[in-house]
C-alpha positions in Angstrom: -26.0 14.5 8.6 -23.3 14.5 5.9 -24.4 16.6 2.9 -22.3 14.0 0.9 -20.8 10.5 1.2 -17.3 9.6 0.1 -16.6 5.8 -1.3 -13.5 4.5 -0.9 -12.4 3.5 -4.0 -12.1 -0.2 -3.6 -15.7 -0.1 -2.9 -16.3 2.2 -6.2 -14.4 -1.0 -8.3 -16.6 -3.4 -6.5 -19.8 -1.6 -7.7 -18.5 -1.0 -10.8 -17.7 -4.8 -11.5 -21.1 -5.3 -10.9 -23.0 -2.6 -12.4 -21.7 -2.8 -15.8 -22.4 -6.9 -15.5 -25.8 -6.0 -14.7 -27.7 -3.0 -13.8 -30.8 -4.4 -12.2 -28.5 -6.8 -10.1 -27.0 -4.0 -8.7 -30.0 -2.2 -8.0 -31.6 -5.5 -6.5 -28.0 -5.9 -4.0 -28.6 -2.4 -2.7 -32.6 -3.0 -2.1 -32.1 -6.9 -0.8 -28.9 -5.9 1.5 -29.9 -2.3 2.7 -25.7 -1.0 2.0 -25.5 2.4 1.0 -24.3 1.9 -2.2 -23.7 4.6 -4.9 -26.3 5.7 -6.7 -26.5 4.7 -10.5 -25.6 8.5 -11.4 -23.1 8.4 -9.9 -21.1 5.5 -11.6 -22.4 6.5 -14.9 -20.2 9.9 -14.0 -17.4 7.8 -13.0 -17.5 5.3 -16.0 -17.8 8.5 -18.1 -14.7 10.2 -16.8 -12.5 9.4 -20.3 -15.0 9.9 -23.7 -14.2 7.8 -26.3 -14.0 9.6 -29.4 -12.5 8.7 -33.1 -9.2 8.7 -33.5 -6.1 8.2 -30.8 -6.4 10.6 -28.0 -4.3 11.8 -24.8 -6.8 11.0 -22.1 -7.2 7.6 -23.2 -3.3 6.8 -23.4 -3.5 8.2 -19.6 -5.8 6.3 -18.4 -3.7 3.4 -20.2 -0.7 4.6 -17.9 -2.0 5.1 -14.4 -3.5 1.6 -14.9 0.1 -0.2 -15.9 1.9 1.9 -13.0 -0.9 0.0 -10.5 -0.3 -2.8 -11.8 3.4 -2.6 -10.9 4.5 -3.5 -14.5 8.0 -4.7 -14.5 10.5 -2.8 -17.1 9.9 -5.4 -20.0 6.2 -5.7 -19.5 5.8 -1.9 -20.9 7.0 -3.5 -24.2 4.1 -5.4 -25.9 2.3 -5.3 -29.3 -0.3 -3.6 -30.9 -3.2 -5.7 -32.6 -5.8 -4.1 -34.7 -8.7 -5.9 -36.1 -12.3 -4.4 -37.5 -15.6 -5.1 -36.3 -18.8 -4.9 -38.5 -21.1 -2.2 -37.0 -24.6 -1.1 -38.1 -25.0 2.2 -40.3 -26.9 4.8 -38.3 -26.6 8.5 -37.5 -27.3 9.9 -33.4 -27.2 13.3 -32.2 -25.3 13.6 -28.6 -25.3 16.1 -26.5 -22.0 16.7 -24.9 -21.7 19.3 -22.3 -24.1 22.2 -24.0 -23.6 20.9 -27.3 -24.5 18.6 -30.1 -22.9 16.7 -32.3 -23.5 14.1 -35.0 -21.8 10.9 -34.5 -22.1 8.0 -37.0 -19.6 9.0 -39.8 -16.6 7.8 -41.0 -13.7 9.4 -39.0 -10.1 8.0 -40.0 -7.8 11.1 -40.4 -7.3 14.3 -41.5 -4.8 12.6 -43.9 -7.4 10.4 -45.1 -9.8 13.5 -45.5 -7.3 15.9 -47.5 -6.6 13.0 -50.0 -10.6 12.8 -50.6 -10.5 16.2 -51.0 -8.4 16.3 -53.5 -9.9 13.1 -55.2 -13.2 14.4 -55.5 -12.7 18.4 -54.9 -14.8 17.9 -51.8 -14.9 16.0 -48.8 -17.7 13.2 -49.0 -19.6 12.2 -45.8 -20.2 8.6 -45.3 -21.9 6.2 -42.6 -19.3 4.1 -40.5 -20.0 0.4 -41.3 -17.2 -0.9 -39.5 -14.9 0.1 -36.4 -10.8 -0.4 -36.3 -10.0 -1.5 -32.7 -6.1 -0.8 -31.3 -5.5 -2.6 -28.5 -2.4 -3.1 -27.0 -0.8 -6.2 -25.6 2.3 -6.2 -22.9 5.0 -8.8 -22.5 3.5 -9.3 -19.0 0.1 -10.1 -19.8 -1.1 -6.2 -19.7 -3.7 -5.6 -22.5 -5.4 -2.5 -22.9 -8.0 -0.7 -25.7 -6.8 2.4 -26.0 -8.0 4.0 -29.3 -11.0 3.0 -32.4 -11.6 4.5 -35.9 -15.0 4.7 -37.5 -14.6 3.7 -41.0 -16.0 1.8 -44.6 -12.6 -0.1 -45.1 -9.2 0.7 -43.9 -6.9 1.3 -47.4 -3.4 -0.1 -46.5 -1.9 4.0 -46.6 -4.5 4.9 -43.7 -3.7 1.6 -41.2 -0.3 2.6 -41.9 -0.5 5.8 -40.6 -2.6 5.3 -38.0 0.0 2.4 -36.3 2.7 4.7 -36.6 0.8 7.4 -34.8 0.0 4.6 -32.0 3.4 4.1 -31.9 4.8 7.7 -31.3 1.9 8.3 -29.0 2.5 5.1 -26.9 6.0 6.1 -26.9 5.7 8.9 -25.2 3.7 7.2 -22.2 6.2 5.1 -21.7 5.2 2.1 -23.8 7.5 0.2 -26.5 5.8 -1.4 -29.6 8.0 -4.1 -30.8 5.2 -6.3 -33.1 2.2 -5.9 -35.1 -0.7 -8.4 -35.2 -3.5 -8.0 -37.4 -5.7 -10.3 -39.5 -4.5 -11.5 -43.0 -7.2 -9.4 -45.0 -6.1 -7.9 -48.1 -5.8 -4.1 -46.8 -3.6 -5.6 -43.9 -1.5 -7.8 -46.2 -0.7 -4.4 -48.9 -0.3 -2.8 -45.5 2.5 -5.2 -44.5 4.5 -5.1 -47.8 4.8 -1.4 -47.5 7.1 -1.6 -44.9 9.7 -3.5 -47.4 11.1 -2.8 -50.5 11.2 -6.7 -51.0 9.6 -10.2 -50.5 8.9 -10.0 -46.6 10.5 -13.1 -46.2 13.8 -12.4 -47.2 14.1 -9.9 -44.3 12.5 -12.0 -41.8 9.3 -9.8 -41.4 11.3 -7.4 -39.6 11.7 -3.9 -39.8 14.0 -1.6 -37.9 12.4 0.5 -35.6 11.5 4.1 -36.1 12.2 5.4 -33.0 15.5 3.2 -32.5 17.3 1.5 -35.2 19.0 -1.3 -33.3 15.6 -2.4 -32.5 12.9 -3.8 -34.9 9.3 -4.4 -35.5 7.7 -7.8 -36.5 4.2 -7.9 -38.5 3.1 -11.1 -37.5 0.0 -12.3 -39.1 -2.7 -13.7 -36.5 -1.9 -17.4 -36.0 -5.3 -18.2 -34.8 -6.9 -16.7 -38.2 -3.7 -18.8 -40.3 -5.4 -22.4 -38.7 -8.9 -21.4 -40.5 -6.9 -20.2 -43.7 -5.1 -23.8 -43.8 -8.3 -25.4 -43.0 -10.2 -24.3 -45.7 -7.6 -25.1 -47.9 -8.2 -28.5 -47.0 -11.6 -28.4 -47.5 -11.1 -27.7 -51.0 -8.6 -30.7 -51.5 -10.0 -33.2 -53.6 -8.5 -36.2 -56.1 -10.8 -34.3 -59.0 -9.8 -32.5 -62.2 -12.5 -30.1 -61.0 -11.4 -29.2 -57.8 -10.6 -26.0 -56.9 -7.1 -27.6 -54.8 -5.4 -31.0 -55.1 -3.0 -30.6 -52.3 -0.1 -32.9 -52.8 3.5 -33.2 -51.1 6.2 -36.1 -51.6 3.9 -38.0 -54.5 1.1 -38.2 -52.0 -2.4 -36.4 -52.1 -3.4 -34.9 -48.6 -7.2 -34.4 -48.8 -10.4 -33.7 -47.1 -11.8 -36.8 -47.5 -9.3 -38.4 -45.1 -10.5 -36.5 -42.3 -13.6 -37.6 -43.1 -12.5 -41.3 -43.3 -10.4 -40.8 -40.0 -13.7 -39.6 -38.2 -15.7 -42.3 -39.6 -13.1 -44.5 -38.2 -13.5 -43.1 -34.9 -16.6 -43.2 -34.4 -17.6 -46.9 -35.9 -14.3 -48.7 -35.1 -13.3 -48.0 -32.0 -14.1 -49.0 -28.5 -13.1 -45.5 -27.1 -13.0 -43.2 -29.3 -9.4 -40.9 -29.8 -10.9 -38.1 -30.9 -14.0 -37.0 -28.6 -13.9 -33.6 -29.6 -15.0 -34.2 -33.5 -18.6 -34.2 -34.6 -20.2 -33.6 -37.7 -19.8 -29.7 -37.0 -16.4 -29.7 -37.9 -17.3 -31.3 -41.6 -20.6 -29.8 -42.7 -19.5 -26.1 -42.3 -21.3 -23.2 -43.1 -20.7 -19.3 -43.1 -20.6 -18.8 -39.5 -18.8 -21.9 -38.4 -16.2 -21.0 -41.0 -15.3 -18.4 -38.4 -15.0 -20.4 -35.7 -11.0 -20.7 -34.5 -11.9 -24.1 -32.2 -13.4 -26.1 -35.2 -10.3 -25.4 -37.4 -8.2 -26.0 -34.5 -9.3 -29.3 -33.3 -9.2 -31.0 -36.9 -5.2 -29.3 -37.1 -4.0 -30.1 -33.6 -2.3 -33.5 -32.0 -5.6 -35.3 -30.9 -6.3 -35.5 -34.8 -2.6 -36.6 -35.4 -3.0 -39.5 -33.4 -6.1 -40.4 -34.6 -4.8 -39.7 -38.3 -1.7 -42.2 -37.4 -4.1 -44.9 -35.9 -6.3 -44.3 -39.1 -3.4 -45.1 -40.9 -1.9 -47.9 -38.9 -5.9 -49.7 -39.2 -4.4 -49.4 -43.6 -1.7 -51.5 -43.4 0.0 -51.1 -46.3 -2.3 -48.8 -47.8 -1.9 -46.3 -45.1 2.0 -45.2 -46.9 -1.0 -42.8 -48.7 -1.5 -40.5 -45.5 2.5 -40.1 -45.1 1.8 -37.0 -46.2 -1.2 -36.1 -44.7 0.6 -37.1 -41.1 3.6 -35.1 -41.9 1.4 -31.7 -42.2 -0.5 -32.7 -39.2 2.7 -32.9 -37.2 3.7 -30.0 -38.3 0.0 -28.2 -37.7 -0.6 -29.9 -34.2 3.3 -28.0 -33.1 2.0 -24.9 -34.3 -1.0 -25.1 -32.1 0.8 -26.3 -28.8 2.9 -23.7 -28.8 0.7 -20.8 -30.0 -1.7 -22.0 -26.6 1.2 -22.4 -24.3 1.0 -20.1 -21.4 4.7 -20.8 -20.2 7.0 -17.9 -21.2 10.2 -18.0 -23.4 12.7 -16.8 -21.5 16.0 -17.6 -23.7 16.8 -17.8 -27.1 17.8 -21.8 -26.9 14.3 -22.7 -25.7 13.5 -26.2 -27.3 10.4 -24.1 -29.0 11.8 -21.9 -30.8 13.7 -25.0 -32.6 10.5 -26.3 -33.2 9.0 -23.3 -34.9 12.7 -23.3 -37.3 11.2 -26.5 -38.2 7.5 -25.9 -39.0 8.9 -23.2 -41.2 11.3 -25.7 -42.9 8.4 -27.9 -43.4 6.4 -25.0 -45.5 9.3 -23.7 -47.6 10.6 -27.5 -48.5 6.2 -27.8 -49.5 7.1 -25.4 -52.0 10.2 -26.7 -53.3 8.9 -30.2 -54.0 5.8 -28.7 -56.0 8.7 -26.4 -58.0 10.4 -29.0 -58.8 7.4 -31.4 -59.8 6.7 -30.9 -64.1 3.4 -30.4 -64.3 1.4 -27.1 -65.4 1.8 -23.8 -63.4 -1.8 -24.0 -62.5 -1.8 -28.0 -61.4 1.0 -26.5 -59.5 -0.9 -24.4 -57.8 -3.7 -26.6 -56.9 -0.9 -28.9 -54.9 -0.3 -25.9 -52.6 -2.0 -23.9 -50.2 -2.9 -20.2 -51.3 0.2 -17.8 -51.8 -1.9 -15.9 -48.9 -2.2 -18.6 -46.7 1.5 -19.6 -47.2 2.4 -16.0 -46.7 0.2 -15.6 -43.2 1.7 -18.8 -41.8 5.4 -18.0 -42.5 4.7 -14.7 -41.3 3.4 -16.1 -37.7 6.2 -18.3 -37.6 9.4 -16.7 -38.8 7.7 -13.1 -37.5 7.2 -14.9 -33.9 10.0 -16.3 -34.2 12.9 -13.1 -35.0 10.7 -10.9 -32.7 11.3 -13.2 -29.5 15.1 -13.7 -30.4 15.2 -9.7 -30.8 13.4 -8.7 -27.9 15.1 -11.1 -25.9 18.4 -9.9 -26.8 17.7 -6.7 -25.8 15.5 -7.5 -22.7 17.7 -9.1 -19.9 14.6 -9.9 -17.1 12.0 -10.5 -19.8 10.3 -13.0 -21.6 7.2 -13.5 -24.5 4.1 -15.6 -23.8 3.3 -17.4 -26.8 -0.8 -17.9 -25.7 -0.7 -14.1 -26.0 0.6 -13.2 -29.4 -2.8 -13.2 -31.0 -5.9 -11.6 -31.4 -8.0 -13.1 -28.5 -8.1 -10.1 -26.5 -9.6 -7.8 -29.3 -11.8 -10.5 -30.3 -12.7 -10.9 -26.5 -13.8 -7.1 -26.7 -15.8 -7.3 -29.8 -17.6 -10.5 -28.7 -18.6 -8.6 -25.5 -19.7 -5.3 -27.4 -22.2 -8.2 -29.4 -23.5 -9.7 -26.3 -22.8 -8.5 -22.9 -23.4 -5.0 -23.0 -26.4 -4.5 -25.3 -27.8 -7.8 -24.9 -27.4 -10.2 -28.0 -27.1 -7.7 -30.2 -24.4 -9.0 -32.8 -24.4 -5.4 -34.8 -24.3 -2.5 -32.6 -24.0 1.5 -34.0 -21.0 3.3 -33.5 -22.7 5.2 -30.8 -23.2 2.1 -28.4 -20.3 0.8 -29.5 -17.8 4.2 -28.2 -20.7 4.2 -24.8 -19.9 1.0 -24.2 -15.9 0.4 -24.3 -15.6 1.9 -20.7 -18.4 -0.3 -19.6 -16.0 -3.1 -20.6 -12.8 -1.9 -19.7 -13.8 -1.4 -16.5 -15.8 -5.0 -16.1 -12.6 -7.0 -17.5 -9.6 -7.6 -16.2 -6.8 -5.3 -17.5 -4.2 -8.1 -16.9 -4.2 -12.2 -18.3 -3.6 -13.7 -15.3 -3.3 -17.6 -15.7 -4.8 -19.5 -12.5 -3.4 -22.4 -13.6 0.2 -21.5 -13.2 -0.3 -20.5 -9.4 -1.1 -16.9 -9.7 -3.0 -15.9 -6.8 -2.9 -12.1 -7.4 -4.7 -10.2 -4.4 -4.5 -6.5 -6.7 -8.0 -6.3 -8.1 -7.4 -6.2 -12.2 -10.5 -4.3 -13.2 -9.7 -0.8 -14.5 -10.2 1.8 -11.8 -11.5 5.2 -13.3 -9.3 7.8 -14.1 -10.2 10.6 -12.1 -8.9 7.9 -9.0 -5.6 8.8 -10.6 -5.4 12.1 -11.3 -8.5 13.6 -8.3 -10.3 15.4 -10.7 -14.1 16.6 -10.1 -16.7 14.2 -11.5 -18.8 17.1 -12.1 -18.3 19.5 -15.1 -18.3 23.1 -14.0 -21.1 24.8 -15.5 -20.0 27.5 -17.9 -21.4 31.2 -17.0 
């Protein structure tokens, strides 16, 4: 009789794949099949191989490696971007025993940076409980996405997200990864965050910088195009033909306003026989806090089902129907932006028919702005004919960011290409969505200490690669993240200290 069994490490995946989906599921395979399976104990050990702790860390960022070099990562699919979001988190304070010691964990962690400056802002450092966590995770050319490091914070100030990315990207650097974009939300901390980087209006240089570690390169801050399609539907939301209202969005002498998606819908659903539009429904009008969030609902009353029902409103108007030109001119312009920012086909050259379509959209927002400019009313009726600064900001920062980063990086990349689909923040939003409900049940504010326990659980239960059935993709090498001591052979077991 052996006096111990040795998995191969295929089988460990499998078992990991399904333990950290569910434990008693596992448990129930080994008792209903009779395998010899590894024991509970022993995955914990292997899930707990790399600790996540605050801050960005060398283990981590190895782990991060070994997994790209299995995956066989072509040259330009090291390349990516790094998008960091925050999650809300509950307040609460754990001791954890680590080895033979304890340690609090629950505080706010950013930086050592971040704690000097309170020192010296209030002659002592303050402790505070984490209420929210920043997530860096890190997206490849090829599809490769990895989490690789978190902060435990209140609120990230725009001086302490700027240091932390370019620590990310000197760290990332040196395992052989290349940031060439930034994606984050269009918060205010991340917006101040983005101007620092230029000594003038982002626009004028494109939303480019030139990059630290090589100057004939540059970086893009591109704000999240899927959070830009809720910012430009809730400016329609408050678009109304009232002296009151808060926006009375107006382009080429014609009012675009929320009440005409309303009509439109109305239209649908009384006048005609089969309806253009099956996705609306009264959810995507009667919004509240929560559906606010939502990316689909903004999206489907933006995207090209709702221009063609818009235009067949329009056509029902006869004459009257000249009042939507406008209204139809944004919704072409909304419904391109969405096509392409869900398009899994790559762009591979710089004369793709897309990227001449983005030119456009752009176009379409800065000639907005000059119509209303030019228009003599007050500065603040002015205003109310035009989305937010912010909002016009974020969206010109998807577009012309995209947009200079894919001619760069192509440029200098002759094999590679960008995926549109995957310059966003679905993956971190994937993570945090799995943190509320997979791993501790449907718990939708987890502390800091389930949330650091459970990131392994997650990297090592999701794929590590988007791989896009519907283009053919029939890859046989499994995806899910294999632990780190299959890498580098290290002992599961800690060696007692004498």
């Amino acid at each position: 009789m052996p006096s111990q069994r040795r998995y191969d490490t295929g089988i460990i995946s499998l078992c990991l794949q399904i333990w950290t989906r569910s434990r008693h599921a596992y448990e129930d395979l080994k008792e209903a099949t009779g395998l010899i399976l590894p024991s509970s104990r022993l995955l914990t050990m292997y899930k707990n191989v790399v600790e996540q702790e605050a801050g960005i860390h060398e283990r981590p960022l190895l782990w991060m490696q070994k997994e790209a070099e299995r995956q066989n990562l072509p040259d330009f699919g090291w390349g990516g971007g790094l998008v960091l979001d925050e999650m809300a988190i509950q307040k609460d304070l754990v001791f954890e025993k680590t080895g033979g010691s304890q340690k609090l964990v629950g505080f706010v962690e950013i930086s050592d940076e971040h704690k000097y400056t309170d020192i010296l802002l209030h002659g002592s450092p303050t402790q505070k409980l984490a209420e929210h966590v920043q997530q860096l995770v890190f997206i490849g050319d090829s599809g490769f996405r990895f989490p690789f490091a978190h902060i435990p914070c209140c609120h990230m100030d725009a001086y302490d997200t700027y240091n932390l990315f370019w620590e990310a990207v000197c760290k990332l650097h040196r395992y052989g990864f290349w940031v060439h974009y930034c994606s984050l939300d269009g918060g205010s901390q991340n917006r101040s965050f983005l101007k620092i980087h230029f000594l003038q209006n982002p626009r004028i240089d494109r939303f480019l910088i030139p990059h630290v570690l090589d100057p004939t390169l540059t970086v893009a801050f591109i704000m999240d195009i899927k959070h830009d399609f809720k910012k430009i539907r809730n400016g329609l939301l408050n678009s109304y033909n009232s002296p009151t209202a808060k926006k009375r969005l107006a382009l080429n002498e014609r009012l675009i306003l929320w009440s005409q998606w309303k009509e439109a819908y109305n239209f649908d659903i009384t006048d005609n026989p089969m309806r253009i539009h099956h996705k609306l429904t009264e959810e995507h009008f009667e919004l509240d806090t929560s559906s606010k969030m939502r990316n689909k609902l903004a999206e489907d009353v933006l995207d090209v089902n709702m221009l063609n029902l818009m235009q067949a409103y329009q056509a029902s108007l006869g004459a009257v129907g000249r009042e939507l030109d406008s209204t139809v001119l944004l919704l072409k312009n909304t419904s391109t932006l969405i096509k392409i920012f869900s398009d899994p086909r790559p762009i591979k050259t710089v004369a793709d028919i897309r990227l001449q379509r983005l030119s456009e959209c752009a176009n379409f927002f800065h000639g907005w702005e000059k119509w209303v400019e030019k228009q003599s009313d007050s500065s603040n009726e002015k205003k109310r004919m035009l989305l937010s600064d912010e909002c016009r900001d974020d969206v010109l920062s998807g577009i012309i960011g995209f947009h200079g980063m894919v001619v760069n990086r192509l440029e200098h990349s002759k094999h590679g290409y960008i995926i549109p689909g995957n310059v966003n923040s679905d993956a971190v939003e994937n993570l945090f969505c799995q943190h509320r409900t997979k791993v501790n049940g449907a718990n939708s504010n987890p502390t800091y200490s389930q949330y650091r326990k459970d990131t392994n659980t997650i990297i090592m239960g999701q794929t590590s690669k988007h791989c896009n059935k519907r283009n053919g993709n029939t890859e046989t090498l499994p995806l899910k993240a294999l632990p780190l001591n299959v890498y580098t052979g290290e002992s599961l077991r800690k060696k007692k200290k004498n």
